[in-house]
N, C-alpha and C positions, 0 to 999 in steps of 0.2 A: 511682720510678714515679709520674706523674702519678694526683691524687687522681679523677680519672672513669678511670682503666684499670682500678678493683677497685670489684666491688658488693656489697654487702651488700644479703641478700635473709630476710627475718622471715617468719616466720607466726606468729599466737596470738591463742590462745583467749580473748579479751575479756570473757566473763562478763558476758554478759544488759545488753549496752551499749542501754538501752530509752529513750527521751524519756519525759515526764512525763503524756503523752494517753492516753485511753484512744482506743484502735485496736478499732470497733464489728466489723473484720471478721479479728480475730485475737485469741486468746485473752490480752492483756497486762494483763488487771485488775489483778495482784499489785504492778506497776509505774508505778504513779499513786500521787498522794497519799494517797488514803481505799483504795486497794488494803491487802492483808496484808503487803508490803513496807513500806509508807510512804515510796515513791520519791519526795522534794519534791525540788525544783528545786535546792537546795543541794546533796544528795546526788548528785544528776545532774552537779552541776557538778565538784564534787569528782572523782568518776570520770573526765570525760575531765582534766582534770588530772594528774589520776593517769597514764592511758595514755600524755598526751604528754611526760610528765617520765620516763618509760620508756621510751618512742620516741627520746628527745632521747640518754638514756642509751646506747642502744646505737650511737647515734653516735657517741660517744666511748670507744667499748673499744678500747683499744691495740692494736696487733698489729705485732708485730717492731720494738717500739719505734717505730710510727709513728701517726698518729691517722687514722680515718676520716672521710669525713663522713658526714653521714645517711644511710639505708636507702635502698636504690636502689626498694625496695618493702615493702610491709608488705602478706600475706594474713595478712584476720581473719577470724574463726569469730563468731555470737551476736551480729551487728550488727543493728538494727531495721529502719534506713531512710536515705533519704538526709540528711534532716535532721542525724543525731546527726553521721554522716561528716564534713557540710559545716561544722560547730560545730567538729567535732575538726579537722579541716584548716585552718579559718579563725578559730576563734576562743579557741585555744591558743596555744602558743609555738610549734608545729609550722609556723602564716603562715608563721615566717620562712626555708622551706625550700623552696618552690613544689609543695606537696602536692595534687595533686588524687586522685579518686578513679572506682573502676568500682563499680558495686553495680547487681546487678535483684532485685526484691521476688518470691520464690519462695513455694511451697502452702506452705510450714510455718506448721502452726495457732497454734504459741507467736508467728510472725512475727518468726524471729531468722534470718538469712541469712547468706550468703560475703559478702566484699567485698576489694577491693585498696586501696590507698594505693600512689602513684607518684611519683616527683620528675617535673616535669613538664618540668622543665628541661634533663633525662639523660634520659626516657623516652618512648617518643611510642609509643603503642598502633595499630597497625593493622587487630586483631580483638579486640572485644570480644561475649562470647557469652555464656548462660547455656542449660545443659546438664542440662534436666528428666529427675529420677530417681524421681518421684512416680508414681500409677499409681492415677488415680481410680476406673479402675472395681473396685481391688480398697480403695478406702477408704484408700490411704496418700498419706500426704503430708509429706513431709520438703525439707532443704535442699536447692537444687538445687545445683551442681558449677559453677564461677565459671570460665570461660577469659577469660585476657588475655594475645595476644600484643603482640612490638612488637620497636622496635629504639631502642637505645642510641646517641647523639648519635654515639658512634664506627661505627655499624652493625652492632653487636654483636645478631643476636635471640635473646631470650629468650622462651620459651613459658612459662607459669605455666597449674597444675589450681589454684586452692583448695576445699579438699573438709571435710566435715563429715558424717561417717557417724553413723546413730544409733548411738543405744546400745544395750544390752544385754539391755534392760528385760523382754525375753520371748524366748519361740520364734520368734514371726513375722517379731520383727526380723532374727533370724539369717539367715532367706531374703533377705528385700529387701537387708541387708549383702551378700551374696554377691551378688547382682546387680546390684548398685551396684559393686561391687569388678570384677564384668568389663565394666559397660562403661564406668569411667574406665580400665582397660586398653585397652582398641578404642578409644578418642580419645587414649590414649599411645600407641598402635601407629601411629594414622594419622595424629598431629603428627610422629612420628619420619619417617615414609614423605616426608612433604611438605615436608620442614624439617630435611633432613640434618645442616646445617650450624647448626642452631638448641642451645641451651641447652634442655631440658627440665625443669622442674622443677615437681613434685608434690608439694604442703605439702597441712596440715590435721590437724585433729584425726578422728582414726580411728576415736577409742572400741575401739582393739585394741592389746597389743602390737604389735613388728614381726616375732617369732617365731611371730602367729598366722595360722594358713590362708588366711584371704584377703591379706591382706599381703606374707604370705613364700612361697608359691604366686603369688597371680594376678596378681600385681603385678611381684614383682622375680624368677619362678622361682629362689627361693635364690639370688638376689641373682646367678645363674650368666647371665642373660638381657641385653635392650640396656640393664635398668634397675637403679640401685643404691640402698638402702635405706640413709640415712646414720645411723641411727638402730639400726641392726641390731648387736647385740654393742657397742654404744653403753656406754664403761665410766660416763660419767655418770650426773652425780644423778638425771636424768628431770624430767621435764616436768608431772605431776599425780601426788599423792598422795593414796593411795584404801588407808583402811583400816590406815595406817601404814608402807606401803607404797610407791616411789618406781616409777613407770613412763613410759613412755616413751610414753604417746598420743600425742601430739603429733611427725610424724615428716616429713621431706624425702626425698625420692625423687627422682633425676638420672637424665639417659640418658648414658648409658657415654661416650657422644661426645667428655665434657667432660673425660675422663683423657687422660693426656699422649699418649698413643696416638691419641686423636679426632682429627677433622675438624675439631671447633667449636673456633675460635678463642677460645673461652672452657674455661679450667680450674678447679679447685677449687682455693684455698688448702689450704693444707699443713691447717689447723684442720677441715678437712671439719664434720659436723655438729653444732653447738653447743648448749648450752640456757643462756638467759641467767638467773643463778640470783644477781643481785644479791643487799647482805643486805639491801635496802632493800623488797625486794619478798616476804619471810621473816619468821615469828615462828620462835619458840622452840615447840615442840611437847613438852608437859609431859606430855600423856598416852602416845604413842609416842617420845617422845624424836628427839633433833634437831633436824631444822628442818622447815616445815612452808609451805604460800603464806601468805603474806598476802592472805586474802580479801573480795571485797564482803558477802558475804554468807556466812553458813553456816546452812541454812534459811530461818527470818524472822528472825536474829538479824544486826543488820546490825554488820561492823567497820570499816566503811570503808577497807579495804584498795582493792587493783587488779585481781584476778581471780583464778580460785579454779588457774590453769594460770600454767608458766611461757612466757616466750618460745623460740620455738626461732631458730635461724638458720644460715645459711651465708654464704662469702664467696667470690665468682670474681675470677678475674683475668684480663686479657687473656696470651694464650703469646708467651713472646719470641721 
């Protein structure tokens, strides 16, 4: 099988990927020099290093004893701006892959957004949209929902959601969660209607299991609906560690299409839903034992790790 007939497609949660400025109309003080981080210029450099020696890595995971190339896309979670993007695309190892990038600057007051990574070589985008889920006149303001369609040098299209649900943090989230969760449903219902023949695929960090309500309801109705939750009974390690704990925030979601049964000439690899859990990207966790991320941060206490989440991924193939 020709190395462009199978893509590998990431998402992950990047962990507060910020420049070194302070940003007068977003709340990023913590992330500058004289901030409570002490984010210098070093530190910043380190981190995208970090992500592209992680990037480059899951280029090279074996599969059925053959070697991939690089990601056909990377959705990220907690990216600043286009700036850090255009550093990590062009002024890492990742140049030597033809990486460009989608990003729009959304309400979120921290000023951490979706963004995509694309070969540009393999990928040619023919909708780029951002998909506001913010609601000023009740005072909310979170990440918006990242679409980018397109089609693959073979004519293959792929539709991508990258999403970033808040978290947990109160009651009120609970609502805006739920109403953010029905209407990336209503733009998966109406990508599916208009793009029979397309790949669907729904990444992001969720801030939920994939066992919980809005997930395993509005999303995939028990995964019995046109959408599948690859994350769901998922026997792996998980993706974030909370509390000593191994979970699966971080989760991909496909339209049915893409099983051997589908229309879309694009199928899943045998590997369906993955989490890239390097040791490289792991300590040793002394206090709950096992293993644990290797983080940027844990509070203000900086380790200079890669992000506080692992990668997740999938890999399609064209059907013979």
């Amino acid at each position: 099988m020709a190395a462009q007939e199978r893509y590998r497609l990431v998402f992950w949660n990047v962990e507060n990927l910020f420049d070194t400025w302070d940003d007068s109309t977003r709340n990023d003080d913590d992330f500058t020099p004289a901030g409570k981080n002490h984010w210098t210029h070093k530190r910043y450099k380190t981190k995208q290093q970090h992500l592209s020696q992680t990037l480059v890595a899951l280029g090279f995971v074996a599969h059925n004893n053959s070697r991939l190339e690089m990601p056909l896309a990377i959705g990220m979670a907690e990216v600043e701006n286009d700036y850090v993007l255009r550093e990590l695309c062009k002024g890492t190892q990742l140049r030597r892959y033809n990486y460009d990038f989608v990003h729009f600057e959304s309400p979120d007051r921290r000023g951490i957004d979706n963004a995509l990574l694309y070969r540009s070589d393999i990928f040619s985008p023919f909708i780029t949209k951002n998909i506001c889920v913010s609601d000023s006149s009740h005072n909310f303001f979170t990440r918006d929902i990242l679409l980018v369609g397109g089609t693959t040098r073979l004519g293959d299209t792929i539709m991508m959601l990258i999403n970033h649900l808040p978290s947990k943090r109160n009651n009120e989230n609970e609502r805006w969660r739920a109403s953010i969760a029905k209407k990336l449903r209503h733009t998966m219902d109406t990508l599916a209607a208009a793009h029979p023949m397309a790949a669907i695929i729904v990444m992001g960090d969720f801030n939920a299991t994939p066992d919980e309500p809005e997930i395993r309801l509005t999303l995939t109705d028990n995964n019995n609906g046109p959408f599948i939750n690859l994350m769901y009974r998922n026997k792996g390690l998980g993706s974030y560690k909370y509390q000593g704990k191994w979970k699966f925030l971080d989760q991909i979601i496909v339209s049915k299409n893409i099983t051997s049964e589908g229309k879309c000439p694009l199928t899943l690899s045998e590997n369906g839903g993955r989490v890239f859990d390097a040791d490289f990207l792991l300590d040793d966790d002394e206090r709950n034992l096992g293993r644990k991320v290797k983080r940027t941060y844990t509070g203000q206490r900086y380790h200079g790790g890669y992000s506080d989440h692992l990668p997740v991924y999938i890999d399609l193939e064209r059907k013979k």
